[in-house]
C-alpha positions in Angstrom: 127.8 96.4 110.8 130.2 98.8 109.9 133.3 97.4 108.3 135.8 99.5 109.3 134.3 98.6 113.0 134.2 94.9 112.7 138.2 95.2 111.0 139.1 97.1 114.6 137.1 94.8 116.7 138.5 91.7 114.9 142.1 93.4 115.2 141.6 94.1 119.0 140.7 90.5 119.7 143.7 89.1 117.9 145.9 91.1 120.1 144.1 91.1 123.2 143.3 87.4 123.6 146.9 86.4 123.4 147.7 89.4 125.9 146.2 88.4 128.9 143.7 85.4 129.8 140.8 85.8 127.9 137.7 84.3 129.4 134.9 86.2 127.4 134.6 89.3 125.1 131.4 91.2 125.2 130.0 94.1 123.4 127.2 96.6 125.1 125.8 99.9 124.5 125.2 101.2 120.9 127.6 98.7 119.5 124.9 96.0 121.2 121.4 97.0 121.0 121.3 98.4 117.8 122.0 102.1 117.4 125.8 102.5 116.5 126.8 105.3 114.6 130.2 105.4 113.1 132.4 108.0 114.1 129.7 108.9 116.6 129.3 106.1 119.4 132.1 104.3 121.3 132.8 100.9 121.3 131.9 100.1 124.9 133.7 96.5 125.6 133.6 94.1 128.6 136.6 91.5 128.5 136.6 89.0 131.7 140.1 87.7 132.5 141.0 83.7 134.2 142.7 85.4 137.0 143.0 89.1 138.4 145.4 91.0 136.7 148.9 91.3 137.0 151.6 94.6 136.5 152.7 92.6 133.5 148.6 92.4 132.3 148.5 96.0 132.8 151.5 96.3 131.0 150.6 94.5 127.9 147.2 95.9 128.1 148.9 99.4 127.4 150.5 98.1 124.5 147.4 96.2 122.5 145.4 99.5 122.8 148.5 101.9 122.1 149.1 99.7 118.8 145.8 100.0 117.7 146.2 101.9 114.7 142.8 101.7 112.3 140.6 104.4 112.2 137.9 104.7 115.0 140.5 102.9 117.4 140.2 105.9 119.7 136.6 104.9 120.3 137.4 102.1 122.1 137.0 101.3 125.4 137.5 98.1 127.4 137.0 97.5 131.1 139.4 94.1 131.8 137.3 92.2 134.5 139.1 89.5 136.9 136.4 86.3 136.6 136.6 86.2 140.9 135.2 89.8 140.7 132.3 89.5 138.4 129.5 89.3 141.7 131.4 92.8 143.2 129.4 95.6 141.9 131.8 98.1 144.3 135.0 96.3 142.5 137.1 98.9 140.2 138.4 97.1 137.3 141.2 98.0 134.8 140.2 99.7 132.1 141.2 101.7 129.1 139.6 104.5 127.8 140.4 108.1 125.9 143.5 107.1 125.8 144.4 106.2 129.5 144.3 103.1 131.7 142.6 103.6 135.3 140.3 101.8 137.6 136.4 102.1 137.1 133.8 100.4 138.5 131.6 98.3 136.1 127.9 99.8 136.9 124.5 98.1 137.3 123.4 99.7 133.7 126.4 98.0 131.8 126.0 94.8 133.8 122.1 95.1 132.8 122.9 96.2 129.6 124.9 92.8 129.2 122.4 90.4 130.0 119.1 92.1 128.0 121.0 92.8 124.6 125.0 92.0 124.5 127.4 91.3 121.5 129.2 88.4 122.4 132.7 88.9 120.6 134.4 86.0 122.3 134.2 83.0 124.7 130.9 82.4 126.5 127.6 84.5 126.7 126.9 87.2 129.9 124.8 84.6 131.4 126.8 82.0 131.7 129.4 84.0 133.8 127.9 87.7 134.9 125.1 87.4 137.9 122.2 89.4 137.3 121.3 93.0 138.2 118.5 93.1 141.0 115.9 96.0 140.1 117.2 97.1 143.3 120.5 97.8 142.5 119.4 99.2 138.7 117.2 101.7 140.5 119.8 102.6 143.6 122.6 103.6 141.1 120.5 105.2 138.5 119.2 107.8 141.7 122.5 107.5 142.7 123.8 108.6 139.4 121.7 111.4 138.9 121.6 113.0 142.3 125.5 113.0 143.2 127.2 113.4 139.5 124.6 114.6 137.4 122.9 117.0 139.3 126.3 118.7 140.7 127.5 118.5 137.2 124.2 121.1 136.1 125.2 123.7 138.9 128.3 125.3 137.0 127.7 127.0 133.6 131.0 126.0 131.7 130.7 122.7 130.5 127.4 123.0 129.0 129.0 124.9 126.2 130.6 121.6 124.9 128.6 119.7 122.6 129.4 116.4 124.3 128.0 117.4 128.0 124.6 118.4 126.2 124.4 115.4 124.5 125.1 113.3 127.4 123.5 115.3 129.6 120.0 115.0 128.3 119.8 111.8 127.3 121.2 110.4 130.3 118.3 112.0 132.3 115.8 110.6 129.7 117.2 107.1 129.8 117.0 107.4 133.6 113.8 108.3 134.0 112.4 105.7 131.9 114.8 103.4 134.3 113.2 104.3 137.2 109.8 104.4 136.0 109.6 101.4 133.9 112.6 98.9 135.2 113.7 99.0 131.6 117.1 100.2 129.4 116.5 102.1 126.6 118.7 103.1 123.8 119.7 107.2 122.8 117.6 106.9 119.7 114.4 105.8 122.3 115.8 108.7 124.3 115.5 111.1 121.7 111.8 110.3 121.5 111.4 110.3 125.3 112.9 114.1 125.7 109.9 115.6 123.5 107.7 113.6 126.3 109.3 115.5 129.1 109.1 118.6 127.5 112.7 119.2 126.7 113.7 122.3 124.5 112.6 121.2 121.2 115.7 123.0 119.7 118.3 121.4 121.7 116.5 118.0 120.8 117.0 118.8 117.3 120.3 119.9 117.6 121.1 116.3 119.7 119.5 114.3 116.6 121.3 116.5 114.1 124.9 115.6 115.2 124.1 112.2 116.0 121.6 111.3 112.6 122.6 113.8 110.1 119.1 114.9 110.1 118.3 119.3 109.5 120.1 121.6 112.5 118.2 124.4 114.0 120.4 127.6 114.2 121.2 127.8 118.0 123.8 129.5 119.8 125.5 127.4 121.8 125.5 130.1 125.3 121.5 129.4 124.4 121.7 125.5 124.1 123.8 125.1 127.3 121.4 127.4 129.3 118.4 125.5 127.9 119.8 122.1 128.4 121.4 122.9 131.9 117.9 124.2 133.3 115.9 121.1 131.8 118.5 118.7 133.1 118.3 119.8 136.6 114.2 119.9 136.2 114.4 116.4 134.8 116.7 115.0 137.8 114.8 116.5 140.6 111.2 115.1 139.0 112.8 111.9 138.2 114.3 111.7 141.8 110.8 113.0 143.5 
């Protein structure tokens, strides 16, 4: 692992855990299954709490991640979950991320995520606390996913200028397709590979792997690349969805 990564992760616990009432510290995503890149991926993090949180929990909870002070610390991202909530899928937990503190749900892909391949950081494993994901509920936000956020998202122009809804953008519909037709997760590095299968733009796939893997960048404009990856992502949804 990266050691300016495990440094911030070791300096989070130390002043998260005596912060509020750490249960369990879990990693998932990249950080997890295998495919963090520095400077690249976030550091997705679940931390489950003894009781629901307080004003003076949100409070302090401010503070750990506003102190946070080594490099990649903006990469950071933790959902605080109250132990009596882990079974409510619906439930909108506390949790900072880009530099805020709101309310999100935890979805059926992280909770999967934590059971098939987590990073336990602190206290007990997922499966000694988190109830499994059903296939059904995988598959009913995944379609969920795609057909009232994603697929909206594709009708304006805009945003798929910006390297970041590109990147997401297409390898979210990959990862979702192989979701719904396999009843498995796959990571964005799989995704990658998946794309050139469902005969994405071979361009803005090697423009994807470029920022992510440092590998060779086609010369693309980026008007080009957003129209490309806009029309494939709203192709992919609707045969994904079908």
């Amino acid at each position: 692992m990266h050691a300016a990564t495990e440094r911030l992760l070791d300096h989070f616990l130390e002043g998260v855990e005596p912060a509020v009432p750490l249960v369990a510290l879990w990693a998932h995503g990249s950080l997890a299954a295998g495919d963090y890149q520095p400077e690249r991926s976030d550091l997705d993090l679940i931390a489950v709490l003894d009781s629901a949180p307080t004003m003076e929990h949100w409070r302090r909870i401010k503070a750990v991640h506003r102190r946070l002070r080594l490099p990649l610390a903006e990469r950071l991202h933790c959902s605080y979950l109250a132990r009596q909530e882990l079974d409510d899928l619906a439930a909108e937990h506390i949790t900072w991320a880009h530099g805020h503190i709101f309310r999100r749900p935890v979805t059926a892909v992280t909770r999967r995520e934590l059971h098939d391949k987590p990073r336990v950081l602190y206290g007990p494993p997922p499966a000694g606390l988190l109830p499994p994901v059903s296939d059904a509920e995988l598959t009913r936000f995944v379609r969920t996913d795609l057909r009232d956020y994603w697929l909206v998202k594709a009708q304006g122009r805009r945003r798929w200028l910006q390297d970041v809804w590109v990147d997401l953008g297409m390898l979210t519909v990959a990862r979702a397709t192989v979701t719904l037709r396999d009843g498995r997760l796959i990571s964005k590095r799989e995704a990658l590979d998946v794309l050139a299968e469902l005969d994405a733009p071979e361009t803005v796939v090697a423009d994807i792997r470029a920022r992510r893997y440092d590998t060779p960048a086609p010369v693309l404009s980026r008007f080009r690349r957003g129209r490309l990856a806009r029309a494939f992502v709203r192709t992919a949804i609707r045969r994904a969805l079908a």
